[in-house]
C-alpha positions in Angstrom: 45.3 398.9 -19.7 47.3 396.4 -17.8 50.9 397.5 -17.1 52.7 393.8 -17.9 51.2 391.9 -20.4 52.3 388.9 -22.1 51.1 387.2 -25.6 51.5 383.7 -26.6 55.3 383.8 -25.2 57.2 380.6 -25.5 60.8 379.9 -24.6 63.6 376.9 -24.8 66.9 378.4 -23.8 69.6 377.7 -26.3 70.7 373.9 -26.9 67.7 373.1 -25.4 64.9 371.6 -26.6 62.4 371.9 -23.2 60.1 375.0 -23.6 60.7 376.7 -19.8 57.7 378.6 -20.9 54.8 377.6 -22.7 52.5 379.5 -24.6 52.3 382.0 -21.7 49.6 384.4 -21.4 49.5 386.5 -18.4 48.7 390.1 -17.7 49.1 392.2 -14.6 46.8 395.8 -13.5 48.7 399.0 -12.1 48.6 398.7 -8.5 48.1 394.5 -8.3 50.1 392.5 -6.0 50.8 389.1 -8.0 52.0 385.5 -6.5 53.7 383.1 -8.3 54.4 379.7 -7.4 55.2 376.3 -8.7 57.7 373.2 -8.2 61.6 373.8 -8.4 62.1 374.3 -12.3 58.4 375.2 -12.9 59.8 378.4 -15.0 59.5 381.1 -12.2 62.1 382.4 -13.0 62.3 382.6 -16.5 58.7 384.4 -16.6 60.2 387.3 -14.4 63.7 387.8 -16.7 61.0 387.8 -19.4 59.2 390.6 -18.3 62.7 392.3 -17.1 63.9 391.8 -20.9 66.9 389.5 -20.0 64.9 386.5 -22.1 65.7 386.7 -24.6 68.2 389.9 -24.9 71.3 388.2 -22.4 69.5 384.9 -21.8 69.4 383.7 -25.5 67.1 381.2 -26.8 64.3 380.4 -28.9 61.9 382.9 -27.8 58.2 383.7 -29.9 55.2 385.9 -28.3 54.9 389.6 -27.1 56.1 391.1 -23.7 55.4 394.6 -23.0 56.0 396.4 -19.9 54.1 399.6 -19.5 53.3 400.1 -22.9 57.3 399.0 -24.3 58.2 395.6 -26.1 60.2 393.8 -23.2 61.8 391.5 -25.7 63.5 394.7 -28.1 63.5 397.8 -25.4 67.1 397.7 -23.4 67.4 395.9 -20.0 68.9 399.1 -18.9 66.1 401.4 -20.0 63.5 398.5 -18.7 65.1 398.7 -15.3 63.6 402.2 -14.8 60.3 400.5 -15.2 60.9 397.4 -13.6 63.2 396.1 -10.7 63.7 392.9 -10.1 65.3 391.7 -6.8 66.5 387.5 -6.5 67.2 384.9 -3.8 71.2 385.5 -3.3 71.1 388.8 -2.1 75.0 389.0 -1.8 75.4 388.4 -5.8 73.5 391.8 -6.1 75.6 394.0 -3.4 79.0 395.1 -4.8 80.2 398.3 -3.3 81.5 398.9 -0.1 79.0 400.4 2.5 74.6 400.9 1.8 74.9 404.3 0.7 77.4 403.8 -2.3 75.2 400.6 -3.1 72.5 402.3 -3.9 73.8 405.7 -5.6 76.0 404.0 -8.0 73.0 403.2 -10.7 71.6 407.0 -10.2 75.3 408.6 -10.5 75.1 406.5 -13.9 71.7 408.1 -14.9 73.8 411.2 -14.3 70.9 412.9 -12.5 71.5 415.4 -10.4 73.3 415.6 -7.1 70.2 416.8 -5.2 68.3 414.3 -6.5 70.1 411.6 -5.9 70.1 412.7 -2.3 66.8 412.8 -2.4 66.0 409.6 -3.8 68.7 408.2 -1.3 67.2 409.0 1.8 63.8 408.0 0.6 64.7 404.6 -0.2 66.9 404.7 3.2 63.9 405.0 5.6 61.4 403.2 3.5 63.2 399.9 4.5 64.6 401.4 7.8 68.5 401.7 7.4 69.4 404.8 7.5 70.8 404.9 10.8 73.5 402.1 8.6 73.5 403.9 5.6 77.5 403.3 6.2 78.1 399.8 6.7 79.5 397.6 5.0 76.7 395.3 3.5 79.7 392.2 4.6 78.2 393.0 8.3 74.6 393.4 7.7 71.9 389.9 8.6 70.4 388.4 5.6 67.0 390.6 6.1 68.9 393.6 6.4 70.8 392.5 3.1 67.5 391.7 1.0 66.2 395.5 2.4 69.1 397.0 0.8 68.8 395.1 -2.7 65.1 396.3 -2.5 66.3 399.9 -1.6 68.6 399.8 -4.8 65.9 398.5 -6.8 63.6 401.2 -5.6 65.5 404.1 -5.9 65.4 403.7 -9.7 61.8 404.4 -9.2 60.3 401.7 -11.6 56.7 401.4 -11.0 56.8 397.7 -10.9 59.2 395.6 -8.3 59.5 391.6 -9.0 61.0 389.6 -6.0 62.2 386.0 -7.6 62.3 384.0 -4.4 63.9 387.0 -2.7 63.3 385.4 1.5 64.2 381.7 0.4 67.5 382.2 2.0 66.2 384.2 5.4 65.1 383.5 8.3 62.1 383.5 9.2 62.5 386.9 11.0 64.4 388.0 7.7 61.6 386.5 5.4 58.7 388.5 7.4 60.7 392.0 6.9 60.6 391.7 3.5 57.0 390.9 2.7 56.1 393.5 5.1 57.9 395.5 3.4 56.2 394.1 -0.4 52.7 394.8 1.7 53.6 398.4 2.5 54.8 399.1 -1.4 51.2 397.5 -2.3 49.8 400.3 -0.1 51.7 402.7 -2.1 50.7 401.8 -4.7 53.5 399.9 -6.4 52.6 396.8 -8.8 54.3 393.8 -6.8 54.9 390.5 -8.4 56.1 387.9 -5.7 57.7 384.3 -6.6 57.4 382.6 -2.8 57.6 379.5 -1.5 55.4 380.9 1.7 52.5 380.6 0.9 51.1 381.2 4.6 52.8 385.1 3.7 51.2 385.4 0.4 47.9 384.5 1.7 48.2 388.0 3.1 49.8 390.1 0.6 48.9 388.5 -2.5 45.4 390.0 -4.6 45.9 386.8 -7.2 47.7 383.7 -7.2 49.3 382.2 -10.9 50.8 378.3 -10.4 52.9 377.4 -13.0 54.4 374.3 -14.1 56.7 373.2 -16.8 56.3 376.7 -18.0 52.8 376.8 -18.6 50.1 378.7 -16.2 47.8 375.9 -14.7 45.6 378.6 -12.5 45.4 382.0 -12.7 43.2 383.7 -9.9 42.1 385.2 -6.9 44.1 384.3 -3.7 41.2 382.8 -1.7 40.1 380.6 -4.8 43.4 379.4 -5.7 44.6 378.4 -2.4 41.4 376.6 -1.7 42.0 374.4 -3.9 43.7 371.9 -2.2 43.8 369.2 -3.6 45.0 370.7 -7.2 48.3 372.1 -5.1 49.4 369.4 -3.3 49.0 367.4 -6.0 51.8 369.9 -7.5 53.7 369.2 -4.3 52.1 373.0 -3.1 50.9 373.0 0.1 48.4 375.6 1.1 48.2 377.8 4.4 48.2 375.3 7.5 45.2 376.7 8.7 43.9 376.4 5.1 44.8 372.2 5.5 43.3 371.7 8.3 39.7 372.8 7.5 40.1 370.9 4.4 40.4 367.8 6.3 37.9 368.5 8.5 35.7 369.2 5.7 36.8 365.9 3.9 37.0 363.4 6.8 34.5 364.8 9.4 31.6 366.5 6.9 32.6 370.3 8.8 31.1 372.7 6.5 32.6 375.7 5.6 31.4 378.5 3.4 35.1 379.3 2.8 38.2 378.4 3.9 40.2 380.4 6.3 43.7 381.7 4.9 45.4 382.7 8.2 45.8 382.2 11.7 43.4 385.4 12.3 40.2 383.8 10.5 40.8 380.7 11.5 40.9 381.3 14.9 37.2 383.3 14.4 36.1 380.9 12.5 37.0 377.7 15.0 36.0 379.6 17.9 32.4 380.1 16.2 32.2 376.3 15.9 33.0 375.8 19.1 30.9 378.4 20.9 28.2 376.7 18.5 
């Protein structure tokens, strides 16, 4: 049974008459990690507040479909009881840190579940050297780099324990030091067996993270499939103003312009390097 489906789900925010999604359906497996990507505006967005409840219960709006989320109807169960499920971590990390030092950031929602002291310590210290800050569990989060910033938004997301984490675009403001922490981090929660959904704009990083790749555009799902197969597909991307791995482009144009034949295209620096240095050795 997949643990995120969704049924038919359209939605036009209110006073609006443009559907940001479409007649949506898209389901996700326990244990899958999941790329989404599209144009600015494609509905990115929207789709992961759907699945986190916030379309349509804060988000109003015309909304029709199914959502569930491990079983619950997203669109009627409470955010807050969905957020044990589900975290959901976005692009401005600073709108998302509001206490004053890492440790108080990410007790606060557990001192609100009112669970128990020794739990919460527990859970604390987990989430603390699963992204690698304990050493600043203390700091301010005003003094901490952009990377270090997005790990402690994941580490409050995480220590809710919901078996799914979404990241909406959550490395388009890092660096690209910044960026690479955080999906090795998504990576490492895969391996855990966490059910990652990913919004990214690097597509050369989800290339090596991702085990299927949805595009979407004006809220409606134009592929849905695995990574290699959608990302081959270059000239249905770029056409959508996507551009696939650099390594990915270039055998496409030397397949296009020069007759090189490939039986696939590489995805990453590693197999493309193999792969070139076989035709070269050849």
């Amino acid at each position: 049974m997949a643990i995120i489906e969704l049924r038919d789900v359209s939605f036009a925010y209110k006073d609006s008459t443009v559907l940001a999604l479409s007649h949506v359906n898209f389901s996700v497996e326990r244990g899958e990690f999941v790329g989404v990507i599209g144009p600015t505006g494609a509905g990115k967005s929207t789709l992961c507040w759907t699945i986190v409840g916030v379309v349509p219960q804060i988000l109003r709006g015309e909304f029709s479909g199914a959502v569930f989320v491990n079983g619950l109807a997203a669109n009627e169960t409470p955010v807050a009881r969905l957020a044990q499920i589900v975290g959901l971590v976005q692009q401005d990390a600073e709108a998302q840190l509001l206490m004053t030092d890492i440790e108080k950031e990410i007790t606060f929602p557990l001192e609100n579940l009112c669970l128990p002291r020794e739990e919460i310590d527990k859970r604390l210290n987990y989430v603390l050297d699963l992204v690698g800050l304990r050493e600043n569990r203390l700091r301010h989060p005003f003094y901490l780099s952009g990377g270090q910033k997005q790990r402690v938004a994941v580490a409050a997301v995480l220590a809710m324990e919901p078996e799914i984490l979404i990241l909406d675009e959550a490395t388009s403001e890092l660096d690209p030091v910044g960026a690479e922490e955080i999906h090795d981090l998504a990576g490492s929660l895969k391996k855990q067996g966490k059910t990652i959904i990913m919004v990214e704009h690097n597509i050369d990083e989800l290339a090596r993270h991702a085990d299927r790749i949805v595009v979407i555009d004006h809220g409606e799902i134009l592929r849905d499939g695995p990574t290699r197969e959608v990302l081959s597909d270059v000239d249905f991307l770029c056409g959508l103003g996507i551009y696939p791995p650099q390594v990915t482009q270039v055998a496409y144009h030397l397949s296009r312009q020069y007759g090189v034949q490939f039986e696939q295209f590489p995805l990453n620096v590693e197999e493309g390097e193999e792969l070139f240095g076989k035709m070269l050795r050849a």
